[in-house]
C-alpha positions in Angstrom: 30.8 3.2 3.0 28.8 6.4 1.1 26.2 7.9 2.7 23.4 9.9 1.7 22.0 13.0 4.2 18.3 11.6 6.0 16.8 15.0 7.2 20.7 16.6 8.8 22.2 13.1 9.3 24.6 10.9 7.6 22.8 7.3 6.6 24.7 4.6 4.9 23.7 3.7 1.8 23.1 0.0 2.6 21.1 -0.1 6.1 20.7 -3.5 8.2 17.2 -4.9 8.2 16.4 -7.3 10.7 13.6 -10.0 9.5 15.9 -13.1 10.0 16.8 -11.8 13.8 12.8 -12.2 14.3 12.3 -15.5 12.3 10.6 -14.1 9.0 11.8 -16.4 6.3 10.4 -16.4 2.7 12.2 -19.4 1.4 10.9 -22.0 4.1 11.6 -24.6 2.0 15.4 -24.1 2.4 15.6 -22.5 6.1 12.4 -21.8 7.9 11.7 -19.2 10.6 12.0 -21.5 14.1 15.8 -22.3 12.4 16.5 -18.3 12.0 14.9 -17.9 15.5 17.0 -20.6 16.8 20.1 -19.5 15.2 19.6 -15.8 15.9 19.9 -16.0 20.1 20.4 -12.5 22.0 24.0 -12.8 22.1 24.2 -13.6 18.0 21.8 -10.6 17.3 24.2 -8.6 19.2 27.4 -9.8 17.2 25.6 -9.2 14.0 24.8 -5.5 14.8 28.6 -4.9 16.2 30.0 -6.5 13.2 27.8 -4.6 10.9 29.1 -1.5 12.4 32.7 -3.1 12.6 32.3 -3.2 8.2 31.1 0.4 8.2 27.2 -0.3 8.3 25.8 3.3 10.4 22.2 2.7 10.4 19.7 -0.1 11.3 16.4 -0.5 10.6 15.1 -3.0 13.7 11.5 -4.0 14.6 10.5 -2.2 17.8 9.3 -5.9 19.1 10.0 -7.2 22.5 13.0 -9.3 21.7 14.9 -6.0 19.9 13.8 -3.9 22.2 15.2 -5.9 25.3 18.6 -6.1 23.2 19.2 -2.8 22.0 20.0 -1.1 25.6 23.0 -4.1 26.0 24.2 -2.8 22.5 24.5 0.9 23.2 26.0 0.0 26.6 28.9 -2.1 24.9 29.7 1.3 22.9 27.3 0.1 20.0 26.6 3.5 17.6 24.3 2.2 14.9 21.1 5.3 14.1 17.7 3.5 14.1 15.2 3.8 11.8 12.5 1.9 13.9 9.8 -0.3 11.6 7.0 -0.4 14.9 5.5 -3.6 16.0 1.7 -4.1 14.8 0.9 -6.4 18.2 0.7 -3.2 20.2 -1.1 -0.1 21.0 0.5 2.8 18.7 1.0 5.0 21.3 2.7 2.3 24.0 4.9 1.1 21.1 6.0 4.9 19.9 7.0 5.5 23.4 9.2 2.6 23.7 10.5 3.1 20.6 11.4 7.0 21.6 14.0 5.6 24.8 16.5 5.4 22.0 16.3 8.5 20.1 15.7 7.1 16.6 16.3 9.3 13.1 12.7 7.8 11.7 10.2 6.0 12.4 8.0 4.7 9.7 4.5 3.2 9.5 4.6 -0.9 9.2 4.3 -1.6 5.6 2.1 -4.8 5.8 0.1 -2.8 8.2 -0.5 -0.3 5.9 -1.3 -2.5 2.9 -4.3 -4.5 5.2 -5.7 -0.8 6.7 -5.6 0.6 3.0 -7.1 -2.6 1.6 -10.0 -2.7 4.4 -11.1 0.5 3.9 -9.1 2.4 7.0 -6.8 4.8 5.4 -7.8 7.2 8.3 -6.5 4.6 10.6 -2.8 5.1 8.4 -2.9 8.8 8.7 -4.0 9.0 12.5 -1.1 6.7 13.2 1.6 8.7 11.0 0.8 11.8 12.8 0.6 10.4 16.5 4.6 9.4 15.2 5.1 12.5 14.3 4.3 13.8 17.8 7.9 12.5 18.7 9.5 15.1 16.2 11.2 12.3 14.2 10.8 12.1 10.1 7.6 9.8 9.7 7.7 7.8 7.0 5.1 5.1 5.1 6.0 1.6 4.0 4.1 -0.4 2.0 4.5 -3.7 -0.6 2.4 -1.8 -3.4 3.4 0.6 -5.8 -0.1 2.1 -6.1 -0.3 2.7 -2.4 2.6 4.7 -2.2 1.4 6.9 -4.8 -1.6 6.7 -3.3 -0.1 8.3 0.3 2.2 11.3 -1.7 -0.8 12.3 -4.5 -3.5 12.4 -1.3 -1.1 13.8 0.8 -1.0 12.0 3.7 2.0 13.1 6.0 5.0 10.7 5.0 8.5 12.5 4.9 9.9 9.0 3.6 8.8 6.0 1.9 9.7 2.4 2.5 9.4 0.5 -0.7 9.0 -2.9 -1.4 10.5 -4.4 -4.5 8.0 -7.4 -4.5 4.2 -7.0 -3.8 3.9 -9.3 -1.3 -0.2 -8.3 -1.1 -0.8 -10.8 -4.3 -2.4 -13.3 -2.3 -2.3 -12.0 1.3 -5.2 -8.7 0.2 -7.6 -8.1 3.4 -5.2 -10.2 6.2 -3.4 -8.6 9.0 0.6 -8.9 9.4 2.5 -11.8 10.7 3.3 -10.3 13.4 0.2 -10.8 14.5 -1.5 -13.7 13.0 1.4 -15.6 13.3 0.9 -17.0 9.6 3.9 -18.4 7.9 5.2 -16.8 4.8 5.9 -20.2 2.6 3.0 -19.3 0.5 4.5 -15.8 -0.6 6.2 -16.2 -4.2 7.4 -12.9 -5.3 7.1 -12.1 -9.4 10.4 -10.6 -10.9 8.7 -8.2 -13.2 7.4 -6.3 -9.4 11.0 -4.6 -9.1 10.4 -2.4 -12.1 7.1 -1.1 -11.3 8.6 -0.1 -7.9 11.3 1.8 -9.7 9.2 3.9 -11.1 7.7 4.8 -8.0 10.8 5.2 -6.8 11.9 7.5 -9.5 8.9 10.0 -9.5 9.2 10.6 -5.5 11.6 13.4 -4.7 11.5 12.5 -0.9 13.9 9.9 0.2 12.8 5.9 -0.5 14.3 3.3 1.2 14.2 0.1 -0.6 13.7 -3.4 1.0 13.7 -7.1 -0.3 16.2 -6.7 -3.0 16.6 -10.2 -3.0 12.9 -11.1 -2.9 13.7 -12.6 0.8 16.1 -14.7 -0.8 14.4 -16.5 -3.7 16.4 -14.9 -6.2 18.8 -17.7 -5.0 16.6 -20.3 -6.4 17.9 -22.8 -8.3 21.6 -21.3 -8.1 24.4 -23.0 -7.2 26.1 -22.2 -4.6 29.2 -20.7 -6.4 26.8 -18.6 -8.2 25.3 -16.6 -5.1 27.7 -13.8 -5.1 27.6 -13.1 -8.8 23.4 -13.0 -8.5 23.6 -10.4 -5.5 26.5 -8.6 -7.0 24.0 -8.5 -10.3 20.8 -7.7 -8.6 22.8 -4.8 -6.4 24.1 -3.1 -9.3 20.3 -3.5 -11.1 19.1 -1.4 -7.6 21.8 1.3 -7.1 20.9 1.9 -11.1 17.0 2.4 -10.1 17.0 4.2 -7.1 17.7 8.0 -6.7 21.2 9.0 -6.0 19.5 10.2 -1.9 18.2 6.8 -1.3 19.0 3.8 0.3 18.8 -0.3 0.5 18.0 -2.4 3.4 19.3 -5.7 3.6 18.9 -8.5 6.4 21.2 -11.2 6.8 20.9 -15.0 8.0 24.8 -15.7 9.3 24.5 -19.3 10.1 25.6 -21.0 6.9 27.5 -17.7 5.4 29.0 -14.6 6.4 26.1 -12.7 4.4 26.9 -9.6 5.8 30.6 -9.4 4.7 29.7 -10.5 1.2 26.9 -7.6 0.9 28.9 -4.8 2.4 32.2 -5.8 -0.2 29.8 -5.5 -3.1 28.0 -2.4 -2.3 31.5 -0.9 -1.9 32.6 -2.5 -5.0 29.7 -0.9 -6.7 
């Protein structure tokens, strides 16, 4: 698989997200987050990463939670070689979480985009630039994710310390302006309809940064699949794939997560990113 360099090392153009392994489903109404939970034991989390490597996959991008972080020492001991770009967990103290996180020598860490979207929406954009540089204290690239267009502009025109951007396709923040992330309210995401026209505004965001973007929820967590059949899924990713290679810069990446049970997602993605 290509790669693009991330500040001196080699990243894989399509990175492995990991929002089914922790039960965050946006199309509840097909499979909801207890099945992904229940699907996604210790042992299948591990044969997901291992097979994601096995396909050429170099980089992952995994939640610095309690259940990951519990995981990830059996995978590096079983000769796993995946680079983490660590998304830390909200439901902890910064600091506690950023040293946890630093026991496996990640490339990047970056600051929680639906944390950032409630701190910048209450008022507390301090709050978002304390925590970016307490990261950067480890000496990794820091970098800010977020679900709004403006508020990545926002961070690069003001200045406030990101080296990369995480940017979502959708703006998730519609309906959800003011409330805390799931990860620690626990609220279910069956509410969250994401609009198509959101892609393009990202884009251009996208476009105007010179620093390196990572883009996440190409697939609008799966609800571009709505009302296809099933013979028409691979020809809507393949579609939608080509549509985000177009838009983003020729140094940036995509982030994908994959739900295995009914599929082989993963193979599928990987054979049409390489197509492309």
């Amino acid at each position: 698989m290509k790669t693009v360099s991330f500040f001196g090392h080699d990243v894989t153009r399509l990175i492995l997200g990991d929002n089914p392994f922790n039960g965050h489903s946006y199309i509840q109404d097909r499979v909801d987050g207890e099945e992904m939970k229940a699907y996604y034991t210790r042992e299948r989390v591990l044969e997901t990463l291992f097979d994601a490597e096995k396909l050429g996959i170099n980089t992952m991008l995994p939640l610095a939670c309690p259940k990951i972080l519990e995981l990830l020492p059996e995978y590096y001991d079983r000769g796993g070689g995946m680079q983490i770009i660590f998304q830390p967990y909200p439901a902890e103290p910064v600091e506690e979480n950023l040293e946890k996180m630093m026991q496996f020598k990640p490339i990047g860490i970056y600051h929680q985009g639906t944390t950032t979207d409630y701190l910048n929406e209450t008022g507390q954009k301090e709050t978002i630039i304390k925590n970016m540089k307490i990261y950067k204290t480890a000496g990794v690239p820091v970098g800010l994710g977020s679900h709004v267009p403006e508020t990545i502009m926002q961070c690069e025109e003001e200045g406030w310390g990101a080296d990369f951007y995480m940017t979502c396709l959708y703006n998730a923040r519609r309906n959800r302006r003011g409330e805390q992330s799931g990860f620690i309210t626990g609220k279910s995401k069956a509410d969250l309809i994401f609009y198509p026209d959101d892609r393009f505004l990202m884009y251009k965001v996208i476009q105007k940064l010179q620093k390196p973007c990572i883009a996440f929820k190409i697939f609008a967590g799966g609800q571009i699949f709505a009302g296809k059949k099933e013979d028409e899924y691979e020809t809507t990713a393949e579609t939608m794939l080509r549509e985000v290679y177009a838009n983003i810069k020729p140094g940036d990446a995509v982030a994908i997560g994959v739900f295995q049970r009914d599929m082989d997602l993963l193979e599928q993605d990987i054979a049409l990113v390489d197509k492309i």
